[in-house]
N, C-alpha and C positions, 0 to 999 in steps of 0.2 A: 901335576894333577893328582887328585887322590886318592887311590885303588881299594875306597870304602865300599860296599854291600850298595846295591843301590836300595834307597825306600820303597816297598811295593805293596799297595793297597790288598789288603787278604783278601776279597773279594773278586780283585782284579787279574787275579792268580788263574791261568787257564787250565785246564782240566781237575780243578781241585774236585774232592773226592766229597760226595755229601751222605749222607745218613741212607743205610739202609744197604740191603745187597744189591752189586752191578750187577753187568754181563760177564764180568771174569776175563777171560783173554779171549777176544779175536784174532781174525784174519782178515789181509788184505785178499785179495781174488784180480782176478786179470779176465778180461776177455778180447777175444778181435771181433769188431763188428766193422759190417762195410766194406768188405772186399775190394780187391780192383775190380770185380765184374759188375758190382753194385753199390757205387761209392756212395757217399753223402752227396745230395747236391746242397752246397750251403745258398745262405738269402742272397748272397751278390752275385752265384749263380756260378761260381766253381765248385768242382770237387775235392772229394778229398777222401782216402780211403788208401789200405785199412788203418781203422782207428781202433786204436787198443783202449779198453776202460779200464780204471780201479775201481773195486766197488768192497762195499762189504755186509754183510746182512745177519740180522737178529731177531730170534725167536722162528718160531715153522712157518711154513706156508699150511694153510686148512687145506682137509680134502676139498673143500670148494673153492679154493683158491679166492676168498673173498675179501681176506683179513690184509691185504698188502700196502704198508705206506709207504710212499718216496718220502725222502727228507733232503731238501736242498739245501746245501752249504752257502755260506755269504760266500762275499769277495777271497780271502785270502783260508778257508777254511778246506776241507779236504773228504776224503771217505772212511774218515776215521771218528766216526761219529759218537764213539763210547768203549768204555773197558778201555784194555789195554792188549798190543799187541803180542808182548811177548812180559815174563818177570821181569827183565833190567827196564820196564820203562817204566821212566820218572815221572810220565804224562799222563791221565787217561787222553779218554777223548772229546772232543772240543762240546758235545752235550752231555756226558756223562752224568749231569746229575735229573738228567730229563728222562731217560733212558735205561729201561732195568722192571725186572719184578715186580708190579705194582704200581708203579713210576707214571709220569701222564703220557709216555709212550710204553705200553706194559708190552712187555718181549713174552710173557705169560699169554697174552693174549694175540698180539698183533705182529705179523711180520714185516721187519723194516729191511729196507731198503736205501745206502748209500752212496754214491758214487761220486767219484772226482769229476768236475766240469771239463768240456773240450777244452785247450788252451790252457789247462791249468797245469802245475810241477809235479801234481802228486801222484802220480805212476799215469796218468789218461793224455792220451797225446796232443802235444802240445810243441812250444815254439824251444821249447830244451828236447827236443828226441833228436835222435839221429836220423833223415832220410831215406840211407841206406839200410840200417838195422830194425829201426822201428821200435825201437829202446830208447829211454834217459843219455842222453850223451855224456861222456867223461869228459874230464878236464883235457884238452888237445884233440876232440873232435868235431866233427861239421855238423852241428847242429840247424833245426830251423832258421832258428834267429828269427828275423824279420820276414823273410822270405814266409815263415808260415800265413798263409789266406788270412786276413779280415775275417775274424767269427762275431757271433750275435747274441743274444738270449735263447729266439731262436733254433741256430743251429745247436746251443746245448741239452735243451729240451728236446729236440730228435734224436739225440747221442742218447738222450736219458729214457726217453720210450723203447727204442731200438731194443736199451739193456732191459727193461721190464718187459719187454715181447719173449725177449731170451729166456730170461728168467720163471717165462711159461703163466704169466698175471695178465691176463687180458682184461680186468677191469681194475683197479688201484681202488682200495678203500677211503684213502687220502693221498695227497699230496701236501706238504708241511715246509716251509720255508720262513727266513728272515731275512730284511736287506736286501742283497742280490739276491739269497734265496725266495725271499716274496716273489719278485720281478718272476723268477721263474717257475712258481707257483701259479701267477697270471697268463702265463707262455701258454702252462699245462691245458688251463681251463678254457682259453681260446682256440688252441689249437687243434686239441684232442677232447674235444667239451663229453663225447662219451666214457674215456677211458678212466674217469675218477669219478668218488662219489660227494669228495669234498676236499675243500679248498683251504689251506690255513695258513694264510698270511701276515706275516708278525711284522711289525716295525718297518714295510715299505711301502710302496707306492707303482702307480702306472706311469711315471717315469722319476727321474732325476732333478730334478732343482738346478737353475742356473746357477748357483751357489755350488752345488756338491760336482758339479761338473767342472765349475772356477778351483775347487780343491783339487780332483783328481788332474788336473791341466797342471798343477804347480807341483805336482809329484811326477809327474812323468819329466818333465823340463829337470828334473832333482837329478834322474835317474842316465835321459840320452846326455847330459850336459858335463855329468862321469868321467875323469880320461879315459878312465877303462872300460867305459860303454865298447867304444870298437865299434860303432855300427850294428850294434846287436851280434858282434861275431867274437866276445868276447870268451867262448869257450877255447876256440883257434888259439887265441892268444895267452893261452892260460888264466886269464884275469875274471875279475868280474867287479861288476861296479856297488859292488856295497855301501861307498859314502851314499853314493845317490838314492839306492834303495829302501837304505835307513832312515835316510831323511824322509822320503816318500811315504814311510812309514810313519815317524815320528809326525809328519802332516796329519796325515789320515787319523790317525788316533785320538787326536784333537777331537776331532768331528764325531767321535764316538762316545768319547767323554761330554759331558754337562759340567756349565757353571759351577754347579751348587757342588756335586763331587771331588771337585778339582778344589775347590775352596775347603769340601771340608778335610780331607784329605791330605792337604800340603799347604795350601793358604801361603804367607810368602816364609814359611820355616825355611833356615838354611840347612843346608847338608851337613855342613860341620858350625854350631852354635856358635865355637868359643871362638873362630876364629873366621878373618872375611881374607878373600885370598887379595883382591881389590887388582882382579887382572881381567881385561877384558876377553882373553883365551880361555877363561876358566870356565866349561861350560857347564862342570855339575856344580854349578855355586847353592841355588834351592834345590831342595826335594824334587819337585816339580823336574825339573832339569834332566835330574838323575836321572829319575823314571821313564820318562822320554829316551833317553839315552840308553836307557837300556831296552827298551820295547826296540829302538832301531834295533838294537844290536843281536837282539834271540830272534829278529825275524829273517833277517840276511841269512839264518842257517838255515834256513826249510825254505827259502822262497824264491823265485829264478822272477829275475828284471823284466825278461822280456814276458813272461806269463802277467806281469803286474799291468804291464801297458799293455797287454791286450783284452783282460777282464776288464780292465778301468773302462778301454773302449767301447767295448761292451757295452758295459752299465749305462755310459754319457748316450750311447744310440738309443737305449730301449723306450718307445713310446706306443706304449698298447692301443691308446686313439691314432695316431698316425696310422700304423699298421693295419688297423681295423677298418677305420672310419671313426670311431667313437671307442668310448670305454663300453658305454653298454652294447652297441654292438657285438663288439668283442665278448664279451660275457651273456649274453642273451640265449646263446645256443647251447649252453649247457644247463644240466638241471640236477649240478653240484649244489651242496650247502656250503654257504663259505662262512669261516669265522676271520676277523679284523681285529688285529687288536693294534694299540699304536700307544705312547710315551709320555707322558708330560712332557719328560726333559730332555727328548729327542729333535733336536733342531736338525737334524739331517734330514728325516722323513718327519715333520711334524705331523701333529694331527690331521691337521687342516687336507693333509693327501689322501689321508685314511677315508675322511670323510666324505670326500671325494668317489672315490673307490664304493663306499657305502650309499650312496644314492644313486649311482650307476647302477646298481644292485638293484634297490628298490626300484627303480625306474621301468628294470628290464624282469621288474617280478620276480626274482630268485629270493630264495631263503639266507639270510643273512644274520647274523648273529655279530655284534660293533661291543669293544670295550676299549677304554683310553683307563689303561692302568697307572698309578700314582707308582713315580718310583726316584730318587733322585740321582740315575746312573744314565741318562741321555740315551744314545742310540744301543748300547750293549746292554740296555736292560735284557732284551727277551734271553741273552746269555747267561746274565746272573741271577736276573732275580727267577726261577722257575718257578716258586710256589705260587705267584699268581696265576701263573701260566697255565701250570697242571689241573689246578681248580677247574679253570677254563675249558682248558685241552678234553680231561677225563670224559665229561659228562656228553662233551659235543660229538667223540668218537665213540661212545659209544651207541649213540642215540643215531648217528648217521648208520654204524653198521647195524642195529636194530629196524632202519629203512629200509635196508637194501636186503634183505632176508627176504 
């Protein structure tokens, strides 16, 4: 096989750096919330405590404490929402070019707010801690595994008030999300409908698509089907199941991507022109290929197996009518402004959920503000493409904190 560079779309490139000044270097933050004296009660009606958070934050809080945004990570994203943590990192962070001076989340003006979801890898507890220690577990220890509780949308959204109580923000000027982070943007506004002033939900929905649910099912099957899954006890054994998680990855990614990207992008170019290898093992034969193959392969090092299948669960449970009774139920009680924006080329949340979501709205009288942006990047538009977004973002934030004055 061929130990060529793989092809990767400049666009596609995650934290790249765009025009104008960041944040410069952050920090991660730790907290414990939830004691054993006052644990979490999650939706299925266990506890769980104490839960350690990551979190990290940008720009002041006002002497009025009025100016605070949550910003919700998707599925596989983290509390590393911008800049960089330290000089040697090669990365910023996964919205960095959203985020900064001026920017449509201006750290000049607004203070943000990030943190990693329960069940997830990135320093906030989850099914890679240790039990005993209450830390990330090292390679030959007894981690969660499987043994950790069934979480929800839910239960991440009370992890993520908990931290905003701490944090001394008793009202949220917004809450900002995409994907999995919408979802829990809708959590916010149903469940705590006083505690924010608006709503901003990019490219999701009040639930999951039979479809995106049929994808995360063929990722998880990718991952337990692994030799070196182990039952979820694969840190014991020193292993971890990478093929699986790759692929689960290499799935997923699909679904982010659009038609028209992928076409224009790689179309059927081979990897290497001058020459066809004409073997049916050969898996980076097109571009296409590559790329894939290597999105498995940078995610396997930041992502723990068992966090993947339990966000995925997650996501496939979250049904804001269920929960409620209705969508507009569910959103009726607050008297947030919410902004919608939704994809041409996003077949995972099409439109049609957005709209959805937007006549809930008007139904139950809130203020609502709907844009279906032209973009040809599918579900990771609201990642790449920003300038539509900020256009957006700018005027709607500032006009909601100009309300609430």
């Amino acid at each position: 096989m061929s130990s060529a560079a793989p092809v990767v779309p400049d666009e596609l490139v995650e934290g790249s750096q765009g025009p104008g000044p960041g944040v410069g270097l952050v920090e991660t933050r730790y907290v414990e919330l939830f004691g054993v004296d006052r644990p979490l009660v999650l939706a299925n009606g266990e506890t769980l405590g104490p839960i350690r958070v990551a979190y990290e934050t940008y720009g002041e809080l006002s002497p009025r404490g009025d100016n605070a945004i949550f910003v919700c990570h998707a599925l596989t994203g983290d509390a590393h929402l911008a800049g960089k943590r330290d000089l040697n990192d090669k990365k910023s962070g996964w919205w960095n070019d959203l985020v900064g001076p001026g920017r449509g989340l201006d750290t000049n003006r607004y203070f943000l707010i990030c943190a990693n979801v329960l069940g997830g890898c990135q320093g906030t507890t989850g099914p890679n801690f240790d039990r005993a220690t209450g830390r990330t577990v090292e390679v030959g220890g007894k981690a969660w595994g499987l043994k950790f509780p069934f979480i929800t949308v839910s239960d991440m959204v009370q992890v993520h008030a908990e931290l905003v109580r701490h944090l001394g923000v008793t009202k949220l000027l917004a809450v900002v999300g995409g994907s999995l982070g919408g979802m829990q943007v809708l959590e916010w506004a149903a469940r705590f409908p006083e505690r924010l002033g608006a709503a901003v939900i990019l490219a999701s929905a009040a639930r999951l698509s039979a479809q995106g649910i049929a994808f995360n099912a063929v990722g998880r099957r990718a991952i337990v089907t692994d030799p070196n899954f182990h039952e979820g006890n694969y840190f014991e054994v020193g292993t971890r199941p990478t093929k699986g998680l790759a692929l689960a990855r290499m799935v997923a990614h699909i679904t982010y991507l659009s038609e028209a990207s992928i076409e224009l992008k790689f179309g059927r170019r081979l990897q290497h022109a001058e020459s066809l290898a004409f073997d049916l093992m050969h898996d980076t034969e097109f571009q296409v290929e590559s790329y894939l193959n290597y999105q498995g392969k940078r995610f396997v090092e930041r992502f723990d197996a068992n966090s993947y299948l339990y966000l995925t669960r997650a996501m496939d449970y979250f049904d804001l009518a269920e929960s409620y009774g209705s969508i507009k139920q569910a959103l009726e009680r607050t008297d947030a402004r919410f902004l919608i924006t939704s994809y041409t080329t996003d077949w995972l949340f099409p439109t049609s959920q957005s709209v959805e979501l937007v006549n809930a709205l008007v139904a139950a009288r809130r203020h609502v503000t709907y844009a279906e942006l032209e973009s040809p990047y599918g579900h990771d538009s609201f990642l790449l493409e920003v300038d539509p977004l900020e256009r957006l973002l700018k005027p709607f934030l500032e006009q909601t904190w100009a309300a609430l004055k």
